[in-house]
N, C-alpha and C positions, 0 to 999 in steps of 0.2 A: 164779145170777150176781148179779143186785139185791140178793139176801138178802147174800152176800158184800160187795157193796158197800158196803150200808148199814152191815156189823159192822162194816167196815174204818174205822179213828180216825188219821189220821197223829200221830207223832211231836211238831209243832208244829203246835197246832190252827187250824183256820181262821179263827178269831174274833183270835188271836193275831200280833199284827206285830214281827219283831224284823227285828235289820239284816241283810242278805240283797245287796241288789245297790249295793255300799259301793266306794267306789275303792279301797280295800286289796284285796278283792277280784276287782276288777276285774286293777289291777295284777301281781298275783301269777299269775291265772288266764293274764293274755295272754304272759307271760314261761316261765310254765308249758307254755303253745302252742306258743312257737316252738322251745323245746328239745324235747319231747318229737316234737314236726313232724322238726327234724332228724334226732336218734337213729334213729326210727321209720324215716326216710326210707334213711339210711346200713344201716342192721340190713334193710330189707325189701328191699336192694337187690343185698345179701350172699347171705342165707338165703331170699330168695323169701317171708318172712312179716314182721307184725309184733304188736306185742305191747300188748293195751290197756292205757289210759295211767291210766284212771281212779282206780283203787285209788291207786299210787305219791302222781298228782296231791295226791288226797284227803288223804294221810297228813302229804304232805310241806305241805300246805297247815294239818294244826290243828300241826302241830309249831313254823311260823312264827305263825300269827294266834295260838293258845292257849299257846303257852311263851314265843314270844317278844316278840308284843306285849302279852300276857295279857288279850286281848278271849275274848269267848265266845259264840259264835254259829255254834250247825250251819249255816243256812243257808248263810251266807255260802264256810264251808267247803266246803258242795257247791255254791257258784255257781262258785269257784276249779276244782272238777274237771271242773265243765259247758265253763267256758270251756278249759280246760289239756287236754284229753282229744279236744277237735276238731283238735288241732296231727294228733294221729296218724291221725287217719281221714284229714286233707284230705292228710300224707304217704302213705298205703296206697293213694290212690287215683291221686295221679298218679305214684309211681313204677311202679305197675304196667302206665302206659300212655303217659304223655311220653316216657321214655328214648330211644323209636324213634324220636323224631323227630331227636334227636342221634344216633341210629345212622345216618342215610339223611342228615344233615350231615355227617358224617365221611366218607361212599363220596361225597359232592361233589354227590348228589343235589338237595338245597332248603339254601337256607342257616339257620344258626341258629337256632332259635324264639329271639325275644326272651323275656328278663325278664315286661316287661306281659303279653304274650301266655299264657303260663305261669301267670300272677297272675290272668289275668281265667278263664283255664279253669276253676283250681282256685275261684275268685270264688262264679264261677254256679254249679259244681257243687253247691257245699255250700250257698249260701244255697237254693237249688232243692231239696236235701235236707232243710232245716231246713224249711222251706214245706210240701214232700208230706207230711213227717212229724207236721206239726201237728195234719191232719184227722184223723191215723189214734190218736191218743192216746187219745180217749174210749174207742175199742173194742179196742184192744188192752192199753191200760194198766190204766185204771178199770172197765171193765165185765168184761175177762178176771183181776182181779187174784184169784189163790189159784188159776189155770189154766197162763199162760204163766208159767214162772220166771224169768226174766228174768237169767239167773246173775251176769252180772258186775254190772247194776243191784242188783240182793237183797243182794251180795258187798260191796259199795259203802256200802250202807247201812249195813251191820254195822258196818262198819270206821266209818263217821260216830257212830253211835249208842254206838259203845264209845272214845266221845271221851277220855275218862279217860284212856287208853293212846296219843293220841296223839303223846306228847311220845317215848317209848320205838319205837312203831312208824316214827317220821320218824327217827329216829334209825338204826334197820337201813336202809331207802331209803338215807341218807347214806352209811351206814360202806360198802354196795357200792358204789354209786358210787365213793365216794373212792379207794377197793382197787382196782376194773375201771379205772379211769383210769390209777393210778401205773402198776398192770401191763400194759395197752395202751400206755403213755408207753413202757417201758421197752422192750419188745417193738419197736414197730414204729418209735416214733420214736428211739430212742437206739439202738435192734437191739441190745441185748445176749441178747438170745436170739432165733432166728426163731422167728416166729409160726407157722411153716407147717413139720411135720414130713413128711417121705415117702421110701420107696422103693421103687424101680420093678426088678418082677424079670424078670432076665437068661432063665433059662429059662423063663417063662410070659408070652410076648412077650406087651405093650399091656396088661397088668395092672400096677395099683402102690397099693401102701398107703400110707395118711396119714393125719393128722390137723391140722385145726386150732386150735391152742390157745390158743384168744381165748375172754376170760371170756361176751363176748356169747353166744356160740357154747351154754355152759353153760346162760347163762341160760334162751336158747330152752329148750334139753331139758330141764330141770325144770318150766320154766310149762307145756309142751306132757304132758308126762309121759311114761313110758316107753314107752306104747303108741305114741303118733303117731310120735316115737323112732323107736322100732323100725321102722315101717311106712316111714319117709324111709331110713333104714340100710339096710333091705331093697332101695329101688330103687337106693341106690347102690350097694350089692353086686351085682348085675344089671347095670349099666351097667359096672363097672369093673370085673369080674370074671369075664364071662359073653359079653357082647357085644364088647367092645374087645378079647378075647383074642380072637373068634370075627372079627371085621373082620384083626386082625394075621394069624390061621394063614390063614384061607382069600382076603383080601385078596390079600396078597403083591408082586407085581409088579402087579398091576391097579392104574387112575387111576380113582374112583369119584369122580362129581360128587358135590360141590360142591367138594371137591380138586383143584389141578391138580397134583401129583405124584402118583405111586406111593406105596400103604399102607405100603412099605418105607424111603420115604424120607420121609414123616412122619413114622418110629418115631426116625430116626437123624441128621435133619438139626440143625446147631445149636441149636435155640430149640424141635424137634419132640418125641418120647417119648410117653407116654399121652395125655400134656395134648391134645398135637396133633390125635391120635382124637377127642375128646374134644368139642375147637370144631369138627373139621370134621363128625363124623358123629353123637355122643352129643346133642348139641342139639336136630338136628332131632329123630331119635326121641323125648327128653323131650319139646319142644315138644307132637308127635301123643297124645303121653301126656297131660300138662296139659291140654289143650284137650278130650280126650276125656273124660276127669276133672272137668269144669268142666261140657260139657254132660251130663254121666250126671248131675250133682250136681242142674243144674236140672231134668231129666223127672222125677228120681224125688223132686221137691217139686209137681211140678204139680198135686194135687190139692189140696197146701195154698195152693198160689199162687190158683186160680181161689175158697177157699175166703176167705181174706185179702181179695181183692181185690172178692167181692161184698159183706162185711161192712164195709168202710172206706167203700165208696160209700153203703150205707143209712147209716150214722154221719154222713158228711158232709151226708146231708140230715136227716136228724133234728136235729144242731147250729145248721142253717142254722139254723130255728127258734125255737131257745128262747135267750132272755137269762140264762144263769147270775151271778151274783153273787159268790159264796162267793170269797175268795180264793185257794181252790187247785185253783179251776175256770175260771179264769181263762187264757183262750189265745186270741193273737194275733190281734185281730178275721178274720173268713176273706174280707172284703172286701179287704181288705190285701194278704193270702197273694195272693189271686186278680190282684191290681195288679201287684204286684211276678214270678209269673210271666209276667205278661203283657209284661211291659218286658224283661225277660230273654231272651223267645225272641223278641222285636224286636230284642233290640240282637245277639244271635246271628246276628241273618239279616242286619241292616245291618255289622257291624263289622268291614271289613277283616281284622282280628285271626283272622275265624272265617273259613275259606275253606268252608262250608257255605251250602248255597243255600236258599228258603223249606223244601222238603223235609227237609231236613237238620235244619233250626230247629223242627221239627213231630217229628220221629221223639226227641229230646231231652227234651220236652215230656211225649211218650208215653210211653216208654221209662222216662223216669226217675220219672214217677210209677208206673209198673207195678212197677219194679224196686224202688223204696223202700218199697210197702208189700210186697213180698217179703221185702228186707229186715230191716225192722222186724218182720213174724213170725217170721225167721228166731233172728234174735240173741233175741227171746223162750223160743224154743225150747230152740236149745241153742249159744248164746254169740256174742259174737261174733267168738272165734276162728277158728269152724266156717262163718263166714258165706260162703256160694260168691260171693263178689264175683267173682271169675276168670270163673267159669260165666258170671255174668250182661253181664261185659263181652264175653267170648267170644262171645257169642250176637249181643248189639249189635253188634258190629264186623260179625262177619257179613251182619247183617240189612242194617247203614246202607252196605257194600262191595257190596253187590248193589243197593241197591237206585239212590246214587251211580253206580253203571255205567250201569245201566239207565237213569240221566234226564240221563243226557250229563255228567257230571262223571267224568270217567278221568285214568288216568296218574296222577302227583304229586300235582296237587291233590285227588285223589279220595281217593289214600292220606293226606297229612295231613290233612283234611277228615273221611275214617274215626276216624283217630287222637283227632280233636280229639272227633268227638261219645260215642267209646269212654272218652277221660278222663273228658268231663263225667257222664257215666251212672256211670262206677267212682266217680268221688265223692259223685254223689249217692246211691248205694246203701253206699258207709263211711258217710258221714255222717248219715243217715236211722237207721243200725243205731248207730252212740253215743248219737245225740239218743236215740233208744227207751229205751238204756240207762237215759242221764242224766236221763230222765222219768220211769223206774220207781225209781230212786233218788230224787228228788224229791217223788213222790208218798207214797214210804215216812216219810219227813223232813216230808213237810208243806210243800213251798217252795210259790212262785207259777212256776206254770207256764207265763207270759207272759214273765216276767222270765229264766226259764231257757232261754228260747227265744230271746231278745235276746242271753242269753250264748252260745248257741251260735254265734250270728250273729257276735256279738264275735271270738270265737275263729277262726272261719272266714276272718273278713277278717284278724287278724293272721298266722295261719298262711299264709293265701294270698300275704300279701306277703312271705313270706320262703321260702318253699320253692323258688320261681324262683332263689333267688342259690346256695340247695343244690342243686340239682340240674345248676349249672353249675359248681359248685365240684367236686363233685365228677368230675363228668364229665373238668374241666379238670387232677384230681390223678391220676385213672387211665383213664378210659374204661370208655365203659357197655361190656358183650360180653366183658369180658374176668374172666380168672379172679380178681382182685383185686375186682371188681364184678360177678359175673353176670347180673343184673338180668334173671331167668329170663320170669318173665312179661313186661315190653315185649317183649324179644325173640323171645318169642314170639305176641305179637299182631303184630308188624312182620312177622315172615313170612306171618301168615295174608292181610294185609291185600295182603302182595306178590304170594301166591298166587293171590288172587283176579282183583287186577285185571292183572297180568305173567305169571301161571303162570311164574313163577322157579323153584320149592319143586324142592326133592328127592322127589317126593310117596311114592316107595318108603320112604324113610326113615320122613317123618309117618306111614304106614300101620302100618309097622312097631309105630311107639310107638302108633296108637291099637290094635292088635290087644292088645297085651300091658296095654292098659288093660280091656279090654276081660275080658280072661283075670282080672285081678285083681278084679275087680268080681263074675265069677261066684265065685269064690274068698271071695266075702264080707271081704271087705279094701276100708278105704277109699282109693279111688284117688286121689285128690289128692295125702296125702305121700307114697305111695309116686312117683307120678309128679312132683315137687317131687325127692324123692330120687334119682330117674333124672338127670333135668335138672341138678343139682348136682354142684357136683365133691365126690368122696369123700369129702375130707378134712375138707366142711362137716358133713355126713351123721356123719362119726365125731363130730368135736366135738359136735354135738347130741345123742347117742346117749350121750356120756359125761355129760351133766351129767342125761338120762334114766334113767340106771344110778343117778345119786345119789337121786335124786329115790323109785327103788324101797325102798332102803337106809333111807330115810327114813320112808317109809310102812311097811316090815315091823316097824320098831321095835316091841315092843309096847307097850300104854298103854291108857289110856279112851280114846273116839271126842275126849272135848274135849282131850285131851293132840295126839293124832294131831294133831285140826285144827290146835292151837296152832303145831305143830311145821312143819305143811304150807303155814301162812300165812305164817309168818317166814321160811321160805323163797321164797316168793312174794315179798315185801318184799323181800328182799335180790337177790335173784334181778333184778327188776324195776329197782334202783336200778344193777345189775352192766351189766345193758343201756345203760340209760342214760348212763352213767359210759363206757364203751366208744365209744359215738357220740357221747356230745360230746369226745372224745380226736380219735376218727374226722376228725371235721369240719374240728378246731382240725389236725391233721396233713394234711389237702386243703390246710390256708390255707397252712402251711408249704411243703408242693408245688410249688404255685402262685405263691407271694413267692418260689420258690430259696432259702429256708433251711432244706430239710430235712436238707440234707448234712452241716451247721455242729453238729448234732447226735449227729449218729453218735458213738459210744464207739469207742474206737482196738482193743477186744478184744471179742469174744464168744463165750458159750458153746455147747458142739457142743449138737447134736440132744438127745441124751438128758438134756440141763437144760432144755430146753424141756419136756419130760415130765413130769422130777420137779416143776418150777413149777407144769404146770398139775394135775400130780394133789394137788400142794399148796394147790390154791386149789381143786378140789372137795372135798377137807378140811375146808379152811375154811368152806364153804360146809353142811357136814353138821354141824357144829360149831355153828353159827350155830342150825341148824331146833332141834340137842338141847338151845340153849340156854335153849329156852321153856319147856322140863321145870324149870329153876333156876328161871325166872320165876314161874312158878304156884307 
């Protein structure tokens, strides 16, 4: 390892000062935060996932500083992705776990989380993340470098150091974007087509086929690739093909909690049909799935957890020690780090805002340094697509719902008090897994690792203060729970948490979905998207699975390995910018919802079903068009 160390030269040498942390910068980076925060936020609230922001950031950041203001300076470039890339972690973390608290506002339970409240969650999460993350840099970053790959930091660099290109690569970012917006525009806010194809069949009672034809939808399924694809497809085949027919034949006239009608008149009532199976019964079983899938994810990392987690502690006192100098060994005095958690899980246990008691304020503390250098090895490993944040929050909730019971904090406050110290943990293990990222990228380039830590910080506080007005934005244009928003994971942390302290739960249901997680696991199948794909209605599951079908089509082309990559990144590019383009459509259609002028839009005609089809099979065309177009480029 030392010997690796020593060969390793960054990019921009240590001895070497160029501009790096510039208000251009800065400015781009935090504007880059809050849109990517949103997208991320509307897309992970959709599909249960989201999609790192880093690369896009990156690209879209030399295509502005290098063509358009014609400065030239990587740094600076990656201080833009450092800062623009925390918007998506601090969105991954609290949509995965505030929505229930607007879910248990809407049954009249607690009123509203404010705005602040929201703001300080996501606040402390991430600065708490950026903090644990610091100690853990020497030994994960530097001293493991040529061991962990670091995929999307390595991915990151490239795209930095092959700067030449980045006026043509911010250019594919753009052109999807622009494309997933007009045709999101046209789709949902004008409806000249519906976004949402299906039919439900007559003799195979509580089955129905669909699809959703949203560009985002694509995007996921190319960045994830055909296998995960597949693996979500699969659970939703299962749930809406297997169980829901099996609830409708053998159901029938029976009232199955959490239903108060008959399975017959759910199939048949106004507003009822598969959907209705769907929210009353497919939920829970997802739910037992996901959560079963989350904790399988974390035992069967346990030995690299307790292996993480004794090498970060010798690191941090080995650092305590020694005065480095060099400029790109340079990070955040750890007296500092140590201050600022210290004021954090004081102002946790004092701040109205937190309904957590000193205990609460200690397991946050705990928890979130455990989890973040989980984490941080994790996304080393293998991405930080893959990163079980779910797992790790599942576990938290659990641990801080038991242990809340057990020290006289019950009822409501116990459950948002759970909720509240489950967000801060889900953030600080996203955001400990970017920072990792954007250190291993950093380290490759040469920046100052002080200064990239400030921007992450940067980032966190922009992001934080605007995720709170998304998440009530959207809340306020459809509601979380519902099939326009499934927001799979809160909803299912809000059950566990209900389970625990009310025994509400269906727990026949939960059983259900963890047995057949369970089955898929010995099946050697990763259970997370299959159980992601149970949880999900169909029609999401298809639209991902179809932009996964391109993505194969892509990759069989034949060609060199450099032709393939060329072909697979430009897809990734456009792909990435397609996402994004779609959630700020997304968002900008909540604000219309909410003002009453979404109706002032509509088009007076639109096209049946099957133009919906041929659209979107025209814009995975497009989209296959795009990747062969890097065969012209070379």
């Amino acid at each position: 390892m030392d010997n690796n160390k020593k060969e390793f030269k960054p990019y921009i040498p240590a001895d070497k000062v160029v501009p790096e942390f510039t208000v251009t910068a800065l400015l781009i980076g935090i504007l880059l935060a809050i849109v990517f925060g949103a997208a991320n936020a509307y897309l992970g609230l959709l599909v249960g996932m989201t999609v790192s922001a880093s690369i896009p950031a990156a690209v879209i950041s030399m295509g502005i500083i290098r063509v358009i203001l014609r400065k030239d300076s990587i740094l600076e470039n990656n201080m833009v992705q450092t800062i623009g890339s925390a918007g998506e972690s601090v969105a991954a973390g609290a949509i995965f776990t505030l929505p229930a608290l607007f879910l248990w506002a809407e049954e009249g339970k607690i009123a509203f989380p404010s705005i602040l409240s929201i703001a300080m969650i996501a606040l402390f999460g991430g600065i708490l993340g950026v903090c644990f993350m610091v100690p853990l840099r020497q030994a994960l970053i530097v001293e493991e470098h040529g061991t962990l790959p670091f995929p999307e930091g390595t991915a990151c660099a490239e795209v930095l150091l092959a700067g030449e290109e980045g006026g043509s690569k911010a250019g594919t970012v753009f052109a999807g974007l622009g494309i997933a917006a007009f045709y999101k525009f046209l789709a949902d806010g004008m409806q000249l087509f519906p976004s949402e194809i299906g039919h439900a069949f007559k003799n195979y009672s509580g089955a129905q086929i669909g699809m959703q034809v949203l560009p985002a939808l694509g995007g996921v399924g190319y960045i994830c690739g055909p296998k995960i694809s597949s693996y979500m497809f699969a659970g939703g085949t299962l749930s809406w093909f297997v169980l829901m027919p099996m609830i409708a034949l053998f159901g029938g006239d029976a009232t199955i909690f959490p239903a108060s009608v008959t399975v017959n008149e759910l199939l048949t009532m106004p507003d009822g049909g598969p959907s209705a199976l769907w929210s009353n019964y497919i939920k829970y079983i997802g739910a037992g799935a996901v959560a079963t899938g989350g904790i399988i994810s974390l035992i069967k990392s346990l030995p690299l957890i307790v292996r993480t987690f004794k090498q970060a502690i010798g690191s941090m006192k080995k650092n305590a020690g020694s005065g480095k100098q060099l400029r790109t060994e340079q990070d955040l005095p750890f007296p500092l780090l140590i201050g600022v958690i210290l004021v954090i899980a004081v102002l946790i246990w004092i701040l109205p805002i937190f309904p957590v008691n000193l205990v609460g304020a200690l397991i946050i503390v705990v928890f979130g340094f455990f989890f973040a250098t989980v984490s941080s090895r994790m996304v080393g490993l293998i991405g930080s697509s893959n990163n079980p944040v779910s797992g790790m929050t599942i576990a938290t909730l659990l641990f801080a719902t038991v242990i809340l019971k057990v020290t006289g904090t019950t009822g409501l406050t116990g459950m948002v008090g759970a909720i509240s110290i489950g967000g801060i943990i889900c953030i600080v293990a996203a955001i400990a897994g970017d920072a990792s990222q954007d250190l291993k990228t950093g380290f490759i380039v040469g920046a100052t690792p002080s200064k990239q830590q400030v921007g992450e910080i940067i980032g966190v506080v922009a992001s934080s203060a605007a995720i709170g007005f998304v998440l009530y934005l959207l809340n306020e244009a459809w509601g979380y729970g519902t099939e326009k928003i499934p927001a799979a994971q809160a909803t299912m942390m809000k059950m566990l948490v209900e389970g625990i302290m009310n025994e509400e739960l269906p727990w026949a249901m939960i059983l259900i979905g963890v047995f057949i997680a369970i089955v898929v696991e010995i099946l050697k199948m990763p259970v997370m998207p299959f159980a992601v794909g149970m949880y999900l209605p169909f029609s999401l599951s298809a639209g991902i699975m179809a932009g996964g079908i391109v993505r194969i089509f892509v990759e069989k082309k034949k060609g060199t390995e450099a032709e393939k990559k060329a072909r697979t990144d430009r897809g990734l590019l456009f792909t990435s910018g397609m996402i994004a383009g779609e959630g700020i459509i997304g968002i900008l259609l909540a604000v219309f919802a909410v003002v009453k002028i979404d109706s002032k839009i509509i088009l007076p005609f639109h096209l049946p079903q099957v133009g919906s089809l041929v659209l979107y099979i025209a814009l995975l065309v497009l989209l296959y068009v795009v990747c062969m177009k890097a065969d012209k480029e070379k």
